[in-house]
Residue frames as qw, qx, qy, qz and C-alpha x, y, z in Angstrom:
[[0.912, 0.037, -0.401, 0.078, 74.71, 116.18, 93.25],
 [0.686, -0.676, 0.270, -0.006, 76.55, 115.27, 96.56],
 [0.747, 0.458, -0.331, 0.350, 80.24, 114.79, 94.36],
 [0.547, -0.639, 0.489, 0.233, 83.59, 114.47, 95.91],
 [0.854, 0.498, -0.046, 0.146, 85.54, 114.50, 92.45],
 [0.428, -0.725, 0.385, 0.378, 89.35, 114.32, 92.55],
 [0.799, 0.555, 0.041, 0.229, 91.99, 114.83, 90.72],
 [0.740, -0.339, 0.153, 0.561, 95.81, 115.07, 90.10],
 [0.447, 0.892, 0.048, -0.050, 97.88, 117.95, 88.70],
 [0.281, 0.550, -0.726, 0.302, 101.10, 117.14, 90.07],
 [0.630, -0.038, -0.762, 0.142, 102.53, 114.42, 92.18],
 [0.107, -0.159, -0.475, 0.859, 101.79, 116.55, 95.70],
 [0.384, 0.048, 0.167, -0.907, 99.07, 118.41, 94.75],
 [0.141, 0.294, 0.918, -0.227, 95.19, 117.11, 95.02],
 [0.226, 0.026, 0.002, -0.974, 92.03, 118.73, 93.95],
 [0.104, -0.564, -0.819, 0.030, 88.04, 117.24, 94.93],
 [0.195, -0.166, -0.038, -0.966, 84.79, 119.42, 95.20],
 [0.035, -0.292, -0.941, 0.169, 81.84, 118.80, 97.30],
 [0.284, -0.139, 0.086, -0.945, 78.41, 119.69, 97.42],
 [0.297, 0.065, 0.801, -0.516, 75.33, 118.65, 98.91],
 [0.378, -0.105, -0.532, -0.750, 72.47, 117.03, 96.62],
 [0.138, 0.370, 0.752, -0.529, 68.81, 116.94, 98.58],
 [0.151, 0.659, 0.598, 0.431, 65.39, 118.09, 97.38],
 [0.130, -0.901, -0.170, 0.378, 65.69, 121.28, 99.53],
 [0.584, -0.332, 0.390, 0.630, 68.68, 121.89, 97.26],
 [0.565, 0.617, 0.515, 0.189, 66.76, 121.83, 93.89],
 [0.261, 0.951, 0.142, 0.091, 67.36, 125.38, 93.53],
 [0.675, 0.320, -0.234, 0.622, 70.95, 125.35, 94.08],
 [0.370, -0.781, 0.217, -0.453, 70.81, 127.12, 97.47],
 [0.694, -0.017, -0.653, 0.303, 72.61, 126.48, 100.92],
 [0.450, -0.857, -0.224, 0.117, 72.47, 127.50, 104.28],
 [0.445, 0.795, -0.224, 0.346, 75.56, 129.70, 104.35],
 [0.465, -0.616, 0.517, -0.370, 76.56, 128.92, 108.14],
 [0.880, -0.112, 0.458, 0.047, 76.42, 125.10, 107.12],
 [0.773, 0.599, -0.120, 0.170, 78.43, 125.68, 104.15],
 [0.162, 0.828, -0.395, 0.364, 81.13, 127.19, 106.24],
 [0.644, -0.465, 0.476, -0.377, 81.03, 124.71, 108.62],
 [0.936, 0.195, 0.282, 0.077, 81.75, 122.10, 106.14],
 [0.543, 0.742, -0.268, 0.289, 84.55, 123.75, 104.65],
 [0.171, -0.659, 0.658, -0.320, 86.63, 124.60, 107.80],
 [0.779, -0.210, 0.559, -0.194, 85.82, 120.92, 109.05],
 [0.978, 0.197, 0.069, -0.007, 87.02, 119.16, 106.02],
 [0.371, 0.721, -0.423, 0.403, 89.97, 120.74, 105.89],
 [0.388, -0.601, 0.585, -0.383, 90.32, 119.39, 109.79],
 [0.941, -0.082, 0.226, -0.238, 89.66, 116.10, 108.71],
 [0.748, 0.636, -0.138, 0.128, 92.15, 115.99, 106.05],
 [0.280, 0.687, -0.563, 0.364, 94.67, 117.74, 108.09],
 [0.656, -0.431, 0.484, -0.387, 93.66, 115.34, 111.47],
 [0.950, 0.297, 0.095, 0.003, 94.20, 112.28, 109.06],
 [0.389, 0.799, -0.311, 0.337, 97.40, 113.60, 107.82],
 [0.317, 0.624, -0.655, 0.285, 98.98, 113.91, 111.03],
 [0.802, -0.358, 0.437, -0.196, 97.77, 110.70, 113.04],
 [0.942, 0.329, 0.008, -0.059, 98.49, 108.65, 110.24],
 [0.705, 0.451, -0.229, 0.496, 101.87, 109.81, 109.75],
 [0.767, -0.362, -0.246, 0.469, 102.67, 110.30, 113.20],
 [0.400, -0.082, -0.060, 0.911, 103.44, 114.29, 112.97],
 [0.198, 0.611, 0.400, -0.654, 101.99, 117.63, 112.91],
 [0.604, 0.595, 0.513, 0.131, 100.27, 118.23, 109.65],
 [0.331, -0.338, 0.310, 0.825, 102.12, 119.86, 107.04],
 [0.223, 0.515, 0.796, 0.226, 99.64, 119.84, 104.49],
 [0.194, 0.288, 0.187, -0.919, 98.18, 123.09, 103.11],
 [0.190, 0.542, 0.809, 0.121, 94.32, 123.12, 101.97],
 [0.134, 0.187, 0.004, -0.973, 92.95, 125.97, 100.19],
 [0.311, 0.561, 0.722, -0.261, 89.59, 126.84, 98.96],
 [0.072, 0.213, -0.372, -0.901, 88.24, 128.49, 96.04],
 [0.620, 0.363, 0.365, -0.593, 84.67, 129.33, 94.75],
 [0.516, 0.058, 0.799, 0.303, 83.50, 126.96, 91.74],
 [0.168, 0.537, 0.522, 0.641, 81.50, 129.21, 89.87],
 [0.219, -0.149, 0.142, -0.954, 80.32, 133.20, 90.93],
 [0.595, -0.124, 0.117, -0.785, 76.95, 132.39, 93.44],
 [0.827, 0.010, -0.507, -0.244, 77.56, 128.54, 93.86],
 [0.746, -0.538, 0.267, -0.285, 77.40, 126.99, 97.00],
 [0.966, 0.022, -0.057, 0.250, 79.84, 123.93, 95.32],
 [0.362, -0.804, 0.447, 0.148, 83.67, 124.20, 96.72],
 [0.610, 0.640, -0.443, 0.151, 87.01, 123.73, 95.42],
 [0.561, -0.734, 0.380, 0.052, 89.38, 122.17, 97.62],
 [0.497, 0.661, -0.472, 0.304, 93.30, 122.34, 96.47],
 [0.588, -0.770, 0.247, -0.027, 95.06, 120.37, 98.43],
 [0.521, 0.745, -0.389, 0.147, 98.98, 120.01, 98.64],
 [0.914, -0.395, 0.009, -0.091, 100.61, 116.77, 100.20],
 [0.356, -0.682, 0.636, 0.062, 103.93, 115.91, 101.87],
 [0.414, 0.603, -0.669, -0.132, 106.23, 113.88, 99.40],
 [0.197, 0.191, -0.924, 0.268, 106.37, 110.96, 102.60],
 [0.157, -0.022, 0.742, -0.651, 104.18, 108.97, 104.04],
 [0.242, 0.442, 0.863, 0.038, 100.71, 107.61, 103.78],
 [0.055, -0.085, -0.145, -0.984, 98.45, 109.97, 101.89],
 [0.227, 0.279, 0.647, -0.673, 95.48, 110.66, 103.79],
 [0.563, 0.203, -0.186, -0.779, 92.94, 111.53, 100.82],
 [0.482, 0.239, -0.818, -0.203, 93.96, 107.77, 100.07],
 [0.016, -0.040, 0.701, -0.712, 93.39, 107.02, 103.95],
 [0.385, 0.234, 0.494, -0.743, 90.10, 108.45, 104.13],
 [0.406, 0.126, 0.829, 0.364, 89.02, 107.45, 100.85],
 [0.149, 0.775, -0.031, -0.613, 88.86, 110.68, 99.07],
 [0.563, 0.548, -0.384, -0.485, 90.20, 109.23, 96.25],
 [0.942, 0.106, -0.262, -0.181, 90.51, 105.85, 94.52],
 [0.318, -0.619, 0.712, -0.097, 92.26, 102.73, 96.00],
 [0.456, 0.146, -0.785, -0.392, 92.76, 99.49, 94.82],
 [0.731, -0.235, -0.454, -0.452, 90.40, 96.80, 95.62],
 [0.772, -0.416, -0.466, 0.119, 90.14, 95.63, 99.38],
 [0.517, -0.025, -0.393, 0.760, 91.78, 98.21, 100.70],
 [0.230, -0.674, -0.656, 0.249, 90.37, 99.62, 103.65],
 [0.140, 0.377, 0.000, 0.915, 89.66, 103.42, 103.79],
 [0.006, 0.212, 0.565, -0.797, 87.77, 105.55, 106.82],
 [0.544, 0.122, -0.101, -0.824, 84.74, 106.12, 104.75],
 [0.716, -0.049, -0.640, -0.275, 84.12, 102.44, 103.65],
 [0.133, -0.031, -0.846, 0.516, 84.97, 101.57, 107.72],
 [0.303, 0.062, 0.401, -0.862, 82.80, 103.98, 108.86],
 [0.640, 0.112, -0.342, -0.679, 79.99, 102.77, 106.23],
 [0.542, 0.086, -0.835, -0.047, 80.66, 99.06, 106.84],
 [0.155, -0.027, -0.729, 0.666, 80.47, 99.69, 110.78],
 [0.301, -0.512, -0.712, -0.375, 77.05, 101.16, 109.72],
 [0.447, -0.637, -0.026, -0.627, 75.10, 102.32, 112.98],
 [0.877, -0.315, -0.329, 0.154, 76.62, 99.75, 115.50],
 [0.551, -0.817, 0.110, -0.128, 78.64, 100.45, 118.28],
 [0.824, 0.211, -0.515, 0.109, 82.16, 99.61, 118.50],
 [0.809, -0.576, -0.064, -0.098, 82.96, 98.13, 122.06],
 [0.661, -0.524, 0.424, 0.330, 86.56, 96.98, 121.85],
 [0.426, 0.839, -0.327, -0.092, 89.47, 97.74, 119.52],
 [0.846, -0.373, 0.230, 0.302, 92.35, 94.51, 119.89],
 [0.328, 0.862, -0.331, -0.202, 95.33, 95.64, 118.55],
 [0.973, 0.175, 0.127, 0.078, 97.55, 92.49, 116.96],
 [0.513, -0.310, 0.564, 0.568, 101.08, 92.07, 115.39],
 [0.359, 0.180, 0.681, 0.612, 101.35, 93.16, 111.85],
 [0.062, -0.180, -0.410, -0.892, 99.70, 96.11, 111.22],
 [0.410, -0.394, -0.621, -0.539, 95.98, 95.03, 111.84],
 [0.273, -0.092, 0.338, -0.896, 93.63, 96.15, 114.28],
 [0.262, -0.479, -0.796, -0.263, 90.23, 93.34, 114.83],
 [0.200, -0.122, 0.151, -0.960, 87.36, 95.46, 115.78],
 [0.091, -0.391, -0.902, 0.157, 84.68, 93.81, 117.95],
 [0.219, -0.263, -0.236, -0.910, 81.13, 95.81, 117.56],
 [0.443, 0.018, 0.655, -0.611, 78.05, 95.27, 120.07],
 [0.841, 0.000, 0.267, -0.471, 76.68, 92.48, 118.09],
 [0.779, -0.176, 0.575, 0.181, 79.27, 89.98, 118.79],
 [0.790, 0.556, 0.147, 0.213, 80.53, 90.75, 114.73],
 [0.433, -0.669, 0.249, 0.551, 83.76, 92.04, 114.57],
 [0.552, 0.828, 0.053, 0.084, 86.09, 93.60, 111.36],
 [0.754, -0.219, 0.144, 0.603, 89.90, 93.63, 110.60],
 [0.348, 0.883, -0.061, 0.311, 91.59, 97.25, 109.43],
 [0.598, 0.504, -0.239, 0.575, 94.63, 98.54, 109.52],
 [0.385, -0.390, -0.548, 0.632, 95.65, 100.15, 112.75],
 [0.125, 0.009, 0.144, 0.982, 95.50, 103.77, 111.47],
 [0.363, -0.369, -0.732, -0.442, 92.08, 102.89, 110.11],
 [0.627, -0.446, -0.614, -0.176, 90.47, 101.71, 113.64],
 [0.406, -0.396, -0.337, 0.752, 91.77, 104.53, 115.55],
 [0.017, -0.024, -0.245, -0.969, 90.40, 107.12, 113.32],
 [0.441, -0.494, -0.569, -0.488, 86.60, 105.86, 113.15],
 [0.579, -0.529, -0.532, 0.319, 86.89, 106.09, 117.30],
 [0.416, -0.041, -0.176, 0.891, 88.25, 109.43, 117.47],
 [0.123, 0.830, 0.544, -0.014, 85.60, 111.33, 118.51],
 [0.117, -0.698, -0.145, 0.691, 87.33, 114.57, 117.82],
 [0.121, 0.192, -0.583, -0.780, 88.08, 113.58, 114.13],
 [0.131, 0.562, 0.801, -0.158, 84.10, 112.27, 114.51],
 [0.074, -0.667, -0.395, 0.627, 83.52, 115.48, 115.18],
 [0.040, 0.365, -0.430, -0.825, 84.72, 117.14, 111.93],
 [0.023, 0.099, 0.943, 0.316, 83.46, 114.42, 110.02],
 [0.107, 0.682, 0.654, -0.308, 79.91, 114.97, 111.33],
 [0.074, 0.738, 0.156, -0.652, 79.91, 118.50, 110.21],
 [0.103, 0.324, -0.622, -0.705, 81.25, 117.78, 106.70],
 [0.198, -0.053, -0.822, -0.531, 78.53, 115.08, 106.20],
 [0.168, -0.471, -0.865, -0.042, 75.86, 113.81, 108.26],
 [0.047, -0.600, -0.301, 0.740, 75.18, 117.88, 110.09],
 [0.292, 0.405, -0.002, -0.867, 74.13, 119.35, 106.84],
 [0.313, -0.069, -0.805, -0.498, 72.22, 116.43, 105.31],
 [0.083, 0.143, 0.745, -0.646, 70.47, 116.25, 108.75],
 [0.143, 0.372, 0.571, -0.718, 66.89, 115.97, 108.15],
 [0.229, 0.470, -0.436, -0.733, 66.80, 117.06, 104.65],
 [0.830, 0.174, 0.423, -0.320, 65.07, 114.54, 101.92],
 [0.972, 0.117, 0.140, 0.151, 66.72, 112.01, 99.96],
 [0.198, -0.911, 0.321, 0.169, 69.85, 113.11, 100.80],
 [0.900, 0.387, 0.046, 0.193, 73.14, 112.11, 98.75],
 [0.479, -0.714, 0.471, 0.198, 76.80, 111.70, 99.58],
 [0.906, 0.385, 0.042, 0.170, 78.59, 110.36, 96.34],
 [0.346, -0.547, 0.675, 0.354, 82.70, 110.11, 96.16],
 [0.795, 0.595, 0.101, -0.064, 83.55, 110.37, 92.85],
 [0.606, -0.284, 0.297, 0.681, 87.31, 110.15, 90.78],
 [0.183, -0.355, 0.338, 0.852, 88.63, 112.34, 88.18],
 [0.257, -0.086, -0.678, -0.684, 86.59, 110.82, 85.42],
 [0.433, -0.188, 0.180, -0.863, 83.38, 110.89, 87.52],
 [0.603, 0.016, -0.798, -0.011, 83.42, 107.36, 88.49],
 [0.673, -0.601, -0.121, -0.414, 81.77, 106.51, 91.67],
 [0.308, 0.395, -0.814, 0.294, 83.89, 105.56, 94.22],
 [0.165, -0.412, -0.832, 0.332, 81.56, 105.62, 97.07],
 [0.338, -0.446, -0.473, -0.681, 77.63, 106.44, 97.28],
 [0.068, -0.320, -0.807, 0.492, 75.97, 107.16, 100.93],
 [0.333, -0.304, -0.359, -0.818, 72.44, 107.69, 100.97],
 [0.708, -0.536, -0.301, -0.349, 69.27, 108.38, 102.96],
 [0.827, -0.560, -0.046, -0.015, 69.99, 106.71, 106.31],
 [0.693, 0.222, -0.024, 0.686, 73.77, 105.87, 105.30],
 [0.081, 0.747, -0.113, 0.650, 74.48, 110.08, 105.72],
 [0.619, -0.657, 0.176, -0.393, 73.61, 109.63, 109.41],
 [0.930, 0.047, -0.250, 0.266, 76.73, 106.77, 109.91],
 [0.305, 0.776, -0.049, 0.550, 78.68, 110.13, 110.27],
 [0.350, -0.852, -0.190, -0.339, 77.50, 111.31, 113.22],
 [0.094, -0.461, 0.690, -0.550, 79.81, 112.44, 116.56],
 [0.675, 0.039, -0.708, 0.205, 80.51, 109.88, 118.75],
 [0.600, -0.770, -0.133, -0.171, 79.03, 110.22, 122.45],
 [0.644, -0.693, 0.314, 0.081, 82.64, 109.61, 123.82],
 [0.406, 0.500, -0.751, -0.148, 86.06, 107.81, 122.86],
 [0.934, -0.174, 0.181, -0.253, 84.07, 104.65, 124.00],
 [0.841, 0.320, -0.436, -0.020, 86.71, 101.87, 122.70],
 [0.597, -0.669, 0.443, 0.022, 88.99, 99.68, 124.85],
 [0.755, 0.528, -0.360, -0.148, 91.69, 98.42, 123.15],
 [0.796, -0.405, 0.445, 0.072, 94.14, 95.19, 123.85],
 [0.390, 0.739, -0.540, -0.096, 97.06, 95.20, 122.45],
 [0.907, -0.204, 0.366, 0.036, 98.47, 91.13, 122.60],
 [0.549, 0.700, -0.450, -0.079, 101.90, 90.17, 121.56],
 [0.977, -0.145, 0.139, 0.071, 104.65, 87.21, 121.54],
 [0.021, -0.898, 0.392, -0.197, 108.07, 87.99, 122.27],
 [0.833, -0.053, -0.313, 0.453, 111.84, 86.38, 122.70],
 [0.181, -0.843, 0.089, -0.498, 113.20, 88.07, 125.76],
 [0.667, 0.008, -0.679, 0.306, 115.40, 87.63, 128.21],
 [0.393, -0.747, -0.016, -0.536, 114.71, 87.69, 131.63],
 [0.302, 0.350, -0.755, 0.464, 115.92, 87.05, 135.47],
 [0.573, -0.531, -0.623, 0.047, 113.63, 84.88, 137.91],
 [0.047, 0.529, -0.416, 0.738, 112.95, 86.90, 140.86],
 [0.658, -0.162, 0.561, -0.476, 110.27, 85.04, 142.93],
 [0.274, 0.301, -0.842, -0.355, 109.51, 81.45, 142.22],
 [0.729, -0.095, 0.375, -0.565, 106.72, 78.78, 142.52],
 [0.103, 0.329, -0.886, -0.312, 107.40, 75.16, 141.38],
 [0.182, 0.256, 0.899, -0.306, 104.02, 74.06, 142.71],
 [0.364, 0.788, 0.404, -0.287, 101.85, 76.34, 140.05],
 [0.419, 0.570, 0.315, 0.633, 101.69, 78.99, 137.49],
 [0.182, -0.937, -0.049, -0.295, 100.99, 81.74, 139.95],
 [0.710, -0.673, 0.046, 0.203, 103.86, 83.15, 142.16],
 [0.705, 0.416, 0.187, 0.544, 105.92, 83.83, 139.29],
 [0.029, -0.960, 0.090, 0.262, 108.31, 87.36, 139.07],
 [0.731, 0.130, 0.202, 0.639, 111.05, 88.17, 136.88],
 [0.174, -0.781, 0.100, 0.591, 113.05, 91.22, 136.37],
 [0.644, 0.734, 0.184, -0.115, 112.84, 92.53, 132.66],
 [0.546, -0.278, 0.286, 0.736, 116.42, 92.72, 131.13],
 [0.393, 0.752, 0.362, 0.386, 115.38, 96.12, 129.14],
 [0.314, 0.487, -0.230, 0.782, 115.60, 99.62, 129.84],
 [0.550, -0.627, 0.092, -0.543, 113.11, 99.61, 132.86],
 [0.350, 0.209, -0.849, 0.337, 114.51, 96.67, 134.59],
 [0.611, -0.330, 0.201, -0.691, 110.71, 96.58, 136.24],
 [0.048, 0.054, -0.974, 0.214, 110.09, 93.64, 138.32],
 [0.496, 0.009, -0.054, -0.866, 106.85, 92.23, 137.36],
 [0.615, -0.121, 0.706, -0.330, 104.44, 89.35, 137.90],
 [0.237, 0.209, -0.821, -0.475, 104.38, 86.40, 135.61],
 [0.900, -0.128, 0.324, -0.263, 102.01, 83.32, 134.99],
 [0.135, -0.663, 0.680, 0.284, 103.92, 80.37, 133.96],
 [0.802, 0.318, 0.013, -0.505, 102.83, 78.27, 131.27],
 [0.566, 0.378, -0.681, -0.269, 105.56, 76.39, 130.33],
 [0.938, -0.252, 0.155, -0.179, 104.64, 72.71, 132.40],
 [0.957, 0.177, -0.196, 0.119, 107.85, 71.18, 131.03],
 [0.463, 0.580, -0.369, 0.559, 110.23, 73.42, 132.61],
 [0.551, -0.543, 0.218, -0.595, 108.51, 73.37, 135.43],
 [0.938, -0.151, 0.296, -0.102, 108.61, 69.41, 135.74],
 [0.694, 0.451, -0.345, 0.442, 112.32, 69.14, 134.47],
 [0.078, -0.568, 0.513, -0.639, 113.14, 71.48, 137.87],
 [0.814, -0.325, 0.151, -0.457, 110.89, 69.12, 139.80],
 [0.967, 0.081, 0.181, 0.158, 112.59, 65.96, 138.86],
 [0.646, -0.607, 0.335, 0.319, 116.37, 67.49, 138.90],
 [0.738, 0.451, 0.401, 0.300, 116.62, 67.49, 135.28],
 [0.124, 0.858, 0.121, 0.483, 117.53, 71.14, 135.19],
 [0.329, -0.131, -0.321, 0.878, 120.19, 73.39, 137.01],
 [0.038, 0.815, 0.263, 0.515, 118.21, 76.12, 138.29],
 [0.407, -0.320, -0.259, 0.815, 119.56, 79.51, 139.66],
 [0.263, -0.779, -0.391, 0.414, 117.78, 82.47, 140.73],
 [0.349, -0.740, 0.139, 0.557, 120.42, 84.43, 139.34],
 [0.496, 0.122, 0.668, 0.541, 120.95, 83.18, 136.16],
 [0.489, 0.432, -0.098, -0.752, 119.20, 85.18, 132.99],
 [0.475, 0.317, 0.815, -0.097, 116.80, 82.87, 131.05],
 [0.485, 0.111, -0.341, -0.798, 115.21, 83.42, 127.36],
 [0.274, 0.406, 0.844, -0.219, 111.98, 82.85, 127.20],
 [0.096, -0.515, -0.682, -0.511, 108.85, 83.09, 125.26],
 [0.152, -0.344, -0.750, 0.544, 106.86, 85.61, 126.59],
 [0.001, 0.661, 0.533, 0.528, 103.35, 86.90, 125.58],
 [0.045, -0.207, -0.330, 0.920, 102.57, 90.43, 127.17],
 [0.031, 0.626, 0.765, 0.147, 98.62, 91.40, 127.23],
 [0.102, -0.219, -0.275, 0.931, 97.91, 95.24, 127.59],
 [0.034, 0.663, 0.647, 0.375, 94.56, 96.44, 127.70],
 [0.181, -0.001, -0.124, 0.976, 93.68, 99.77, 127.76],
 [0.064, 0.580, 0.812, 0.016, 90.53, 100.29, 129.31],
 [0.003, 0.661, 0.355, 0.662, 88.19, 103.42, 128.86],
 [0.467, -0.762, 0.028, -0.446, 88.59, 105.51, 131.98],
 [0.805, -0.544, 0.236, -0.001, 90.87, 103.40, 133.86],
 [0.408, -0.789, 0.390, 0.244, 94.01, 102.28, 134.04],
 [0.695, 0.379, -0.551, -0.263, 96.22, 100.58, 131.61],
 [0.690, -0.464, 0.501, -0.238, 96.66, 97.66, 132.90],
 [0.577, 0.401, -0.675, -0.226, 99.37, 94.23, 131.93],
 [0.858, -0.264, 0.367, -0.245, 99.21, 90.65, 132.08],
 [0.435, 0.544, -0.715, 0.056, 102.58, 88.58, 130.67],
 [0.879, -0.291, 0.301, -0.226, 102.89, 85.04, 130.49],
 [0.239, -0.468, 0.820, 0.226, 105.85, 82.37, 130.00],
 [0.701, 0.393, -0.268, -0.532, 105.29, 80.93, 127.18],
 [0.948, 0.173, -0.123, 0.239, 108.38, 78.56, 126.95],
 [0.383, -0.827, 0.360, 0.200, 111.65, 78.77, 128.67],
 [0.912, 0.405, -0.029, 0.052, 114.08, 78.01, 126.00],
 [0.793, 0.212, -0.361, 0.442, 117.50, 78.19, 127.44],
 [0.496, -0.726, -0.126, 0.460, 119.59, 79.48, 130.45],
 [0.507, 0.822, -0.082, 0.246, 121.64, 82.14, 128.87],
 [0.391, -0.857, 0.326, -0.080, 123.91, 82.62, 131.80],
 [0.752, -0.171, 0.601, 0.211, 124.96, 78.47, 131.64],
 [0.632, 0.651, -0.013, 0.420, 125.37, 79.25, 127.32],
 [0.264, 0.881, -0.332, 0.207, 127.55, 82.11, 127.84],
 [0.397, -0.750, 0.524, 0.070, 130.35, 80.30, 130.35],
 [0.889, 0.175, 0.418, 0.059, 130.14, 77.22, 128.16],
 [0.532, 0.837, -0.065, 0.107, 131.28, 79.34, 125.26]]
């Protein structure tokens, strides 16, 4: 049987076993070059999970140990950092609670499709657009891992490279008490596979209060805009302006304006990061919602 069984012996430590269930198997055999190749590579997945997720170099240690004298099935002991997200949980190595997303159910869900563009939102979530116009919401962590073609790469070698070809092949994630968690089969094994590239562009859109300091001006459009960020780059950068009422309050005299002044405003910033090229932003005025200069003398 293709198992992934965990279990807990302390609060840190982990322990799952995999092995590979096919009719070439019947006889409890393995190739001995694809067994090893699945060991060292899950242990990169684990530890490549580990430290994107949590943003450091993996601390994590993963050992190995034989499961019985002349069996091809592995032990893996593994022994997690006290903080942070726990990758087994992540990848869905072991159980999680209902609807929560894990890098195996993505990867399954995402199926054999393509995924074209990654937007990255506010809060956490990540919508993933796929080449047939259907798209899928996960976590950021999530929808940067199923694109990574180097942690692809492992991945491939722990599942879909030695099930390659093989007949009714079987991939089964199990928990402690040998509950199924998750079951890939036949065709499903082959979801796995390396990625041809890190194919994804991703657009990261957000909505910001910010203050800022007109530098060019256009009262006759939205284009012609510039303002000088009040941050740590102080970059002078090109705006569109959206807001129509501040515009037609300056038009019609309703409104001191001054060049000089600093201004909060509403202002959405668009960054898209394309594949091979540049990053590249677009930032519009949402709403101009007060001079700050003409508050602060008032005070």
């Amino acid at each position: 049987m293709t198992t992934l069984i965990s279990q807990t012996q302390d609060d840190n430590k982990r322990i799952f076993k995999i092995s590979y269930d096919t009719d070439e198997t019947s006889d409890h055999t393995i190739d001995a070059l694809t067994l090893g190749n699945a060991i060292s590579n899950m242990a990169n997945v684990i530890k490549d999970a580990d430290a994107y997720i949590n943003a450091k170099d993996a601390d994590l240690k993963v050992e190995v140990k034989a499961n019985s004298e002349g069996s091809f099935v592995v032990e893996f002991i593994t022994y997690l950092s006290a903080t942070g997200i726990n990758p087994l949980s992540a990848l869905g190595l072991i159980p999680v609670a209902a609807g929560v997303a894990t890098v195996f159910g993505a990867i399954k869900a995402v199926k054999s499709r393509k995924v074209k563009l990654i937007e990255k939102g506010d809060g956490g979530i990540s919508t993933v657009h796929l080449d047939d116009d259907s798209k899928m919401e996960l976590p950021h962590h999530i929808a940067d891992l199923i694109v990574n073609k180097v942690f692809r790469d492992s991945l491939d070698k722990v599942i879909s490279a030695p099930l390659d070809g093989a007949t009714n092949p079987k991939f089964i994630i199990k928990d402690e008490q040998d509950n199924e968690v998750l079951k890939f089969i036949n065709d499903e094994t082959q979801y796995f596979k390396s990625l041809s590239s890190n194919v994804v562009d991703q657009v990261f859109d957000t909505e910001d209060q910010t203050t800022v300091r007109f530098t060019n001006i256009n009262f006759d459009g939205h284009a012609g805009w510039k303002v000088e960020l009040q941050d740590s780059s102080n970059s002078i950068v090109p705006i569109i302006m959206q807001d129509n009422v501040f515009i037609n309050k300056i038009n019609e005299n309703q409104l001191q304006f001054a060049k000089s002044d600093l201004y909060s405003v509403k202002l959405r910033t668009v960054k898209k990061v394309l594949h091979g090229s540049k990053t590249t932003y677009k930032r519009y005025i949402l709403q101009v919602t007060r001079n700050v200069t003409q508050s602060q003398s008032q005070e």
